[in-house]
Short mmCIF file of the C-alpha atoms (twelve columns), coordinates in Angstrom:
data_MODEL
# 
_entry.id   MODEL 
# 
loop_
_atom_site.group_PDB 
_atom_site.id 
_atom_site.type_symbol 
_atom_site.label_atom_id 
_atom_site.label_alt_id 
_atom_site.label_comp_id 
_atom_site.label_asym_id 
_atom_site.label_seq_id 
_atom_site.Cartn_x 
_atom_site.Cartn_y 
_atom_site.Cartn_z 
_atom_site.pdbx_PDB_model_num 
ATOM 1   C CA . UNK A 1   0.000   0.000   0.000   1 
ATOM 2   C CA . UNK A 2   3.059   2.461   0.732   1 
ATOM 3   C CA . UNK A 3   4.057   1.704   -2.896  1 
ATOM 4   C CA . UNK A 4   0.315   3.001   -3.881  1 
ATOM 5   C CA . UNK A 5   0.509   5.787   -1.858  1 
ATOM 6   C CA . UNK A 6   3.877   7.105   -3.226  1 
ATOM 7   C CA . UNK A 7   2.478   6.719   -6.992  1 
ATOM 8   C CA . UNK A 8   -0.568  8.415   -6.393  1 
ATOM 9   C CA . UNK A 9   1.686   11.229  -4.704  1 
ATOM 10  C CA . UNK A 10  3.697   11.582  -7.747  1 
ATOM 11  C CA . UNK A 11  0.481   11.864  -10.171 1 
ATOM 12  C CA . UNK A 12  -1.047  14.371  -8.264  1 
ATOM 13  C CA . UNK A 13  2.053   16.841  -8.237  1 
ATOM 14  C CA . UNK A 14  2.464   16.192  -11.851 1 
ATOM 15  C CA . UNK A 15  -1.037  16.767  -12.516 1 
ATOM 16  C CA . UNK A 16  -0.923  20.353  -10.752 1 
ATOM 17  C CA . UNK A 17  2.029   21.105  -11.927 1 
ATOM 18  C CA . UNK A 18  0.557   20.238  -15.865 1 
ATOM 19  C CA . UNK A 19  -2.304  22.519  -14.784 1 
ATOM 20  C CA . UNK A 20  -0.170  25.163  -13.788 1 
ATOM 21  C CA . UNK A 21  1.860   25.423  -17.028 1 
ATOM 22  C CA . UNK A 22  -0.828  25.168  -19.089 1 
ATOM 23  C CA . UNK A 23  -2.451  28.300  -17.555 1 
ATOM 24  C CA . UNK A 24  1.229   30.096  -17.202 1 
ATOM 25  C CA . UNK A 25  2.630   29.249  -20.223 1 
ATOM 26  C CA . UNK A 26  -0.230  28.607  -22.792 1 
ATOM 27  C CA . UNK A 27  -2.737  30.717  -20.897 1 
ATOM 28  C CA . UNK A 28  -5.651  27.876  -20.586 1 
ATOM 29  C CA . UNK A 29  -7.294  27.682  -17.317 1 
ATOM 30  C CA . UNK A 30  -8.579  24.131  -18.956 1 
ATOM 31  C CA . UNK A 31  -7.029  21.796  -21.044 1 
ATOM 32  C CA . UNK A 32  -9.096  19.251  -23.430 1 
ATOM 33  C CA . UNK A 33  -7.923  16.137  -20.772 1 
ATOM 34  C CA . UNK A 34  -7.405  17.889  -17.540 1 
ATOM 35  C CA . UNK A 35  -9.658  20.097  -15.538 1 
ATOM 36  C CA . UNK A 36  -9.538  23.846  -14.684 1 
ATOM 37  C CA . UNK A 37  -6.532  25.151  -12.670 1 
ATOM 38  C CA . UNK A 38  -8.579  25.405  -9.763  1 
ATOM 39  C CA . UNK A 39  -9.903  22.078  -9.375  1 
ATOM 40  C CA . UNK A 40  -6.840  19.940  -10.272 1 
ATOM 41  C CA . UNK A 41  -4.721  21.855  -7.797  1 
ATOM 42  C CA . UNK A 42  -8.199  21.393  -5.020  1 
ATOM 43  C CA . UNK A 43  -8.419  17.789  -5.835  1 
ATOM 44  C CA . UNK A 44  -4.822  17.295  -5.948  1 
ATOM 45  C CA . UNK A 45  -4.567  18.571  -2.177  1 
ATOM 46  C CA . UNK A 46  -7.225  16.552  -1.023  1 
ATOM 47  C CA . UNK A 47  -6.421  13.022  -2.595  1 
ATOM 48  C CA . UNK A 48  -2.645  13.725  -1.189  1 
ATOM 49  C CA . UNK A 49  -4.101  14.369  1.936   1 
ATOM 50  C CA . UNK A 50  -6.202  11.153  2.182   1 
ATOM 51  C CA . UNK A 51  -3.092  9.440   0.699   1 
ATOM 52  C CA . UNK A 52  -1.424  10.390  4.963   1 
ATOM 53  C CA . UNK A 53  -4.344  8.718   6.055   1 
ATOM 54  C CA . UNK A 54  -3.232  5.757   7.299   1 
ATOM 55  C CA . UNK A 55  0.077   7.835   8.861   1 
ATOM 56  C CA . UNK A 56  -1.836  10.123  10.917  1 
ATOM 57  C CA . UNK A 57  -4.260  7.725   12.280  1 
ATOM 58  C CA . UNK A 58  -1.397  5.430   13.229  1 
ATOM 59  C CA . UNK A 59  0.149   8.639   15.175  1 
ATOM 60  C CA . UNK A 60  -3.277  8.602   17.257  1 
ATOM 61  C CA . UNK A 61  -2.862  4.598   17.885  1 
ATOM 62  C CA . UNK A 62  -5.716  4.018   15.693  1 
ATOM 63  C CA . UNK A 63  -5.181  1.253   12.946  1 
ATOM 64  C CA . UNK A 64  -7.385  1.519   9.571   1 
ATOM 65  C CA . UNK A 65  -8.062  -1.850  7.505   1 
ATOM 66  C CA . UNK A 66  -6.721  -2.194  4.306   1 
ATOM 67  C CA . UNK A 67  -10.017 -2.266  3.012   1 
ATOM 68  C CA . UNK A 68  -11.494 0.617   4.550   1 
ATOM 69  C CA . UNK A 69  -9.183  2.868   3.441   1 
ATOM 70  C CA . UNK A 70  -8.945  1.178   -0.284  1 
ATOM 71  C CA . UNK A 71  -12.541 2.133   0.044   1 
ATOM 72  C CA . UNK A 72  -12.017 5.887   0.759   1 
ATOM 73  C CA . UNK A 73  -9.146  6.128   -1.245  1 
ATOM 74  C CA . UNK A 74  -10.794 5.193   -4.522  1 
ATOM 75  C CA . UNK A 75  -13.949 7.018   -3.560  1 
ATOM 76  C CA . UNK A 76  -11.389 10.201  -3.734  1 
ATOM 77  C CA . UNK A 77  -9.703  9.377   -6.850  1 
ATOM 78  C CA . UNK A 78  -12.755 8.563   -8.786  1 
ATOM 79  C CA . UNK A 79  -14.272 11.514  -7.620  1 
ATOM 80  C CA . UNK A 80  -11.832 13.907  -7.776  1 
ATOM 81  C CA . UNK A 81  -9.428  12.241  -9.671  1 
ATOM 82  C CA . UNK A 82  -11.273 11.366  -12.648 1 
ATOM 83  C CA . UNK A 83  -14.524 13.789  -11.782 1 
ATOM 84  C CA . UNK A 84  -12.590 17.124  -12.101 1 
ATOM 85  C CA . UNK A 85  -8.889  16.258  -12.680 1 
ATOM 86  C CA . UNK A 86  -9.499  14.298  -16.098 1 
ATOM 87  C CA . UNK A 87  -12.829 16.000  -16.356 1 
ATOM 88  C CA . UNK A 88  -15.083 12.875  -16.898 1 
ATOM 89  C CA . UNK A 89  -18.047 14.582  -15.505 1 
ATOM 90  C CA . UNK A 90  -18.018 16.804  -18.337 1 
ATOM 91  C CA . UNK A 91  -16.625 13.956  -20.678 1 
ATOM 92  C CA . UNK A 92  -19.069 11.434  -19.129 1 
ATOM 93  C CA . UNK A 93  -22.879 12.494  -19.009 1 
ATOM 94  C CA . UNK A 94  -23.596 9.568   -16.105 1 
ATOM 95  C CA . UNK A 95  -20.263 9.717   -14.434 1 
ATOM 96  C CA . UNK A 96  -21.472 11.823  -11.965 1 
ATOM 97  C CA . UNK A 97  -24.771 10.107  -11.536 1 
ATOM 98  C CA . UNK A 98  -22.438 7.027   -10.923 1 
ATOM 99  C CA . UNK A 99  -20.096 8.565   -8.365  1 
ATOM 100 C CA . UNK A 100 -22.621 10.131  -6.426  1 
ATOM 101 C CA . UNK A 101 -24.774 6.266   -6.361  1 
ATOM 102 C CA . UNK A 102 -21.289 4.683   -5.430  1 
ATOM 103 C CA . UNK A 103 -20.297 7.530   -2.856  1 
ATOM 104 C CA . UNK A 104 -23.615 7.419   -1.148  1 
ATOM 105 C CA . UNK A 105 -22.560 3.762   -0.564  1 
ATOM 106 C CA . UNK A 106 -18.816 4.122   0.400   1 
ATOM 107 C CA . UNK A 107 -20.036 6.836   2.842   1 
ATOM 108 C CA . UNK A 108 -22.384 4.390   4.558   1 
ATOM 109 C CA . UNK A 109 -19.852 2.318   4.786   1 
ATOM 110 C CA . UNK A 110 -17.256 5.079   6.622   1 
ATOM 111 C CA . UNK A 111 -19.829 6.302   8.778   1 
ATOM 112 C CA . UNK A 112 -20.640 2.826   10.007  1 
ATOM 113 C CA . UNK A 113 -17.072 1.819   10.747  1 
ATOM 114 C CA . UNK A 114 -16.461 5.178   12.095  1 
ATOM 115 C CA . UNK A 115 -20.014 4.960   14.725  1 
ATOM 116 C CA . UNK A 116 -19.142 0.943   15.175  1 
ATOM 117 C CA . UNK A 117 -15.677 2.632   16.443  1 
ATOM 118 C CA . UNK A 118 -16.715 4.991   18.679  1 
ATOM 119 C CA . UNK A 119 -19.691 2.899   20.098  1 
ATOM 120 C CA . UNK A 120 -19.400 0.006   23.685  1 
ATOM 121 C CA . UNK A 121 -20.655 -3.489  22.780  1 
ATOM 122 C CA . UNK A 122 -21.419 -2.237  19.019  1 
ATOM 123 C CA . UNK A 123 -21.552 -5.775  18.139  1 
ATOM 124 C CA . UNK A 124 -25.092 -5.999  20.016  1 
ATOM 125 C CA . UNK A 125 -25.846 -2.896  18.638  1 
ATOM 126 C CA . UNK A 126 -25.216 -3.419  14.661  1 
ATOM 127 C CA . UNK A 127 -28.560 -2.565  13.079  1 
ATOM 128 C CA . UNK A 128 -28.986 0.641   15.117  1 
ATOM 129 C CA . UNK A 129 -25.212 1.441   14.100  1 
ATOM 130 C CA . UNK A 130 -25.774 0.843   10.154  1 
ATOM 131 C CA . UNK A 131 -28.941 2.415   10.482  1 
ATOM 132 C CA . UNK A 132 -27.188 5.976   12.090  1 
ATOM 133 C CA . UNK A 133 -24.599 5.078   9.072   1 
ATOM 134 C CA . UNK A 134 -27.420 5.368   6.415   1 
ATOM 135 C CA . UNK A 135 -28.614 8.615   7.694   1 
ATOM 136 C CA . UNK A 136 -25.411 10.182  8.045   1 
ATOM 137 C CA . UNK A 137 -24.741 9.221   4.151   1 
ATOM 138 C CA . UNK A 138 -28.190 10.664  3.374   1 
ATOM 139 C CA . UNK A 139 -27.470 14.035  4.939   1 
ATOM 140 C CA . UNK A 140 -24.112 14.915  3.494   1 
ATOM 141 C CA . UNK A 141 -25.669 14.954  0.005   1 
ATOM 142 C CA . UNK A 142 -27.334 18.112  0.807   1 
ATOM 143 C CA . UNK A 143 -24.215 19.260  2.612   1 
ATOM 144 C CA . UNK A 144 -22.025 18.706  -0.464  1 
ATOM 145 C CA . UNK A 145 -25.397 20.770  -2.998  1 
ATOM 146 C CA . UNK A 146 -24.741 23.180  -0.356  1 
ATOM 147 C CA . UNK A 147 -21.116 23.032  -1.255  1 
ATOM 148 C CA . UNK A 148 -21.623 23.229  -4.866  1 
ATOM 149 C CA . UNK A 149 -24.108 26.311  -4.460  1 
ATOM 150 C CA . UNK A 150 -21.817 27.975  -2.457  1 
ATOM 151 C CA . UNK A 151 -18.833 27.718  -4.659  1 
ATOM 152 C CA . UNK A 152 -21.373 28.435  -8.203  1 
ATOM 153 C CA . UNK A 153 -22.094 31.728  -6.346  1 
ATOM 154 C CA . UNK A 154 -18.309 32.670  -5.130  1 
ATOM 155 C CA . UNK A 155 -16.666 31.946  -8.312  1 
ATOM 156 C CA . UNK A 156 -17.714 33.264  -12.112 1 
ATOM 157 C CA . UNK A 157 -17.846 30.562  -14.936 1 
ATOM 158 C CA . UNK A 158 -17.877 27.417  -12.595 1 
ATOM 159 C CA . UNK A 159 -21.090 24.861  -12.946 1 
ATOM 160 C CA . UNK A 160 -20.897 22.444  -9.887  1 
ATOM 161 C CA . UNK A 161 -24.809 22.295  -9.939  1 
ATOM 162 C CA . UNK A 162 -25.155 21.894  -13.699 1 
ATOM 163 C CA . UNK A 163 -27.479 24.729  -13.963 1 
ATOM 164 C CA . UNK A 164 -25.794 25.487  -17.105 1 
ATOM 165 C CA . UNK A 165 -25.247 23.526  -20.610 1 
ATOM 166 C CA . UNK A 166 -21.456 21.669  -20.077 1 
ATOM 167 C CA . UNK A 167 -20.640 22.084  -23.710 1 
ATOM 168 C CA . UNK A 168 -22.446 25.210  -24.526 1 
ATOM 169 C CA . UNK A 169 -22.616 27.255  -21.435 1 
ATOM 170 C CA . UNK A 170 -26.374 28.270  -21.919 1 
ATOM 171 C CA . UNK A 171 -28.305 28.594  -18.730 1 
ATOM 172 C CA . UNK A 172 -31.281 26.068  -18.087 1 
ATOM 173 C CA . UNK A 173 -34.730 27.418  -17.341 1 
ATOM 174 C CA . UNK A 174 -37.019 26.210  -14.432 1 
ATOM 175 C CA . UNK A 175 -37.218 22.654  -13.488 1 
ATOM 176 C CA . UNK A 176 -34.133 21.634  -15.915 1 
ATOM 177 C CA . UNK A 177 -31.600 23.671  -13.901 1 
ATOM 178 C CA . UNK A 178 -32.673 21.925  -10.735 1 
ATOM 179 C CA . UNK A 179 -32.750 18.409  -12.627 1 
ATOM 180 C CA . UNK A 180 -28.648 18.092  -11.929 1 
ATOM 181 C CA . UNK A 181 -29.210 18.785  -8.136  1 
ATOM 182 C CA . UNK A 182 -32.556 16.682  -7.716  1 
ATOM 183 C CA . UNK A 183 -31.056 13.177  -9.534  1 
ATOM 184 C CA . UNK A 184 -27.749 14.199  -7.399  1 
ATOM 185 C CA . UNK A 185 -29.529 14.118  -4.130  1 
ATOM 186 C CA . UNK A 186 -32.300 11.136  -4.778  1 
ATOM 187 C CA . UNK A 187 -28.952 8.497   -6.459  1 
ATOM 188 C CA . UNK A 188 -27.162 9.845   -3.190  1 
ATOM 189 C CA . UNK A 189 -30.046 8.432   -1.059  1 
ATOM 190 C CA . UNK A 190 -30.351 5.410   -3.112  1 
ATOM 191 C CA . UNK A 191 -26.652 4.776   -2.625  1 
ATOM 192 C CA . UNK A 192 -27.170 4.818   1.221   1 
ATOM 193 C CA . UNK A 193 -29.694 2.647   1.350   1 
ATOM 194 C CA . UNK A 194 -28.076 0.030   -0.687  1 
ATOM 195 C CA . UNK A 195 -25.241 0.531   1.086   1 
ATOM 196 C CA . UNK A 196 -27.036 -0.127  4.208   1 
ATOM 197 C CA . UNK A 197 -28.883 -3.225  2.946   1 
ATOM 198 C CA . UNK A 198 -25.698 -4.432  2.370   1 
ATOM 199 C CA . UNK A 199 -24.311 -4.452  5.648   1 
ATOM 200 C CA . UNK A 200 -27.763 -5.077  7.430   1 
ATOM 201 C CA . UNK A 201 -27.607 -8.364  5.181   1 
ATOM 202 C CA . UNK A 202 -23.805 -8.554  5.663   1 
ATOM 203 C CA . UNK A 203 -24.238 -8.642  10.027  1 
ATOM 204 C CA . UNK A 204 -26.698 -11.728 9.930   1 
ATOM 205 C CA . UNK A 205 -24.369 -13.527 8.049   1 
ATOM 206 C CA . UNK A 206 -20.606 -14.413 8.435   1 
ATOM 207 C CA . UNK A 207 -19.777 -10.182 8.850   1 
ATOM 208 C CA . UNK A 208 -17.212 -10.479 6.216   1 
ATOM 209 C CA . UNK A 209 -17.308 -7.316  5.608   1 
ATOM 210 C CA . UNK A 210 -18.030 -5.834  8.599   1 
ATOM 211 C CA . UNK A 211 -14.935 -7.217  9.959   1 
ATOM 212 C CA . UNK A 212 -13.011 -6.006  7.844   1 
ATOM 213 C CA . UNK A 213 -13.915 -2.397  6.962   1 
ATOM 214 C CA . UNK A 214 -13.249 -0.687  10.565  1 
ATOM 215 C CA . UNK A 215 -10.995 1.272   12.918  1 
ATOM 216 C CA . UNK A 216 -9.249  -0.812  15.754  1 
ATOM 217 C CA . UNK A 217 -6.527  0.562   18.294  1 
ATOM 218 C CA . UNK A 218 -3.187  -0.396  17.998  1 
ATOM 219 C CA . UNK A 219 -2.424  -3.211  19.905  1 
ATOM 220 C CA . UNK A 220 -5.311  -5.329  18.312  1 
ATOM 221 C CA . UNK A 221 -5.077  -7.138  15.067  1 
ATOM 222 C CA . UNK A 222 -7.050  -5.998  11.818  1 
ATOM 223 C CA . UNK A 223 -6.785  -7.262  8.109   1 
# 
């Protein structure tokens, strides 16, 4: 995984740094394959970030599976990654629609390890846990429209919401410019509860995967 960690690392300074000299030197905030200035350099910080993970819950004796943090990790760099680095949400018409069905799943998934963590006896407690998971998953998808709003309204010429035409910039009317924001926020929902059925399914069974997506101190062992 340290080997992973290091690539990734490596792509997402070159990436930036590709960014950079294409607005610098050829005076492109965008290229045709890579994303505005802006958002490769944002993404770039964050999926480095995540990258320490492992690190920086290790300094606070806290141990992360494998799979858990595959799980976040490739949430990241298909979001960010290929969503604004590579720009497949403009490339893509249902990549987004995709990412936000998968993420609403990943995040019930982190939210559940993360509550299963923090909770006494959470093995008598697991439907209650995946339960608070689901609903945690189903409230950040407002919190990241509210996100998107936010940053349509601070900075000129960027379409997080969609309430414009990708390709030719025209603004939708009515209903169609809050289609992108609607199907974002029902697929995230959908994603959650999937997510949830999974694991509710997943606990009566042999808890393969609920043993090994979770957050253990140090001196125990984990996968």
């Amino acid at each position: 995984m340290k080997t992973v960690n290091i690539i990734i690392r490596v792509f997402v300074v070159m990436a930036s740094l590709a960014a950079l000299v294409l607005l610098i030197f050829f005076g492109k905030g965008e290229g045709e394959l890579i994303g505005s200035t802006v958002s490769v350099i944002i993404s770039s910080i964050f999926i480095f970030l995540v990258t320490y993970l492992p690190k920086m819950l290790k300094r606070k004796k806290i141990i992360i599976s494998n799979t858990l943090y595959s799980i976040i990790l490739i949430s990241f760099l298909l979001s960010m990654g290929g969503g604004f680095i590579f720009r497949f949400y403009i490339i893509f018409s249902y990549y987004d629609t995709t990412i936000h069905f998968l993420n609403g799943i990943a995040i019930v998934v982190i939210a559940f390890a993360v509550v299963k963590y923090l909770v006494k006896n959470s093995d008598n407690n697991l439907p209650a846990i995946i339960f608070v998971a689901v609903l945690i998953s189903i409230a950040i998808g407002p919190i990241w429209e509210i996100y998107e709003f936010l940053v349509d309204s601070l900075f000129d010429g960027s379409n997080m919401q969609r309430f414009k035409d990708v390709h030719t910039g025209t603004s939708f009317i009515g209903q169609a410019a809050l289609r992108d924001t609607m199907i974002d926020l029902i697929v995230d929902t959908l994603g959650a509860i999937v997510g949830g059925l999974i694991l509710y399914y997943d606990s009566f069974k042999n808890k393969t995967i609920i043993n090994n997506i979770a957050f253990k101190k140090e001196n125990n062992h984990i996968k």
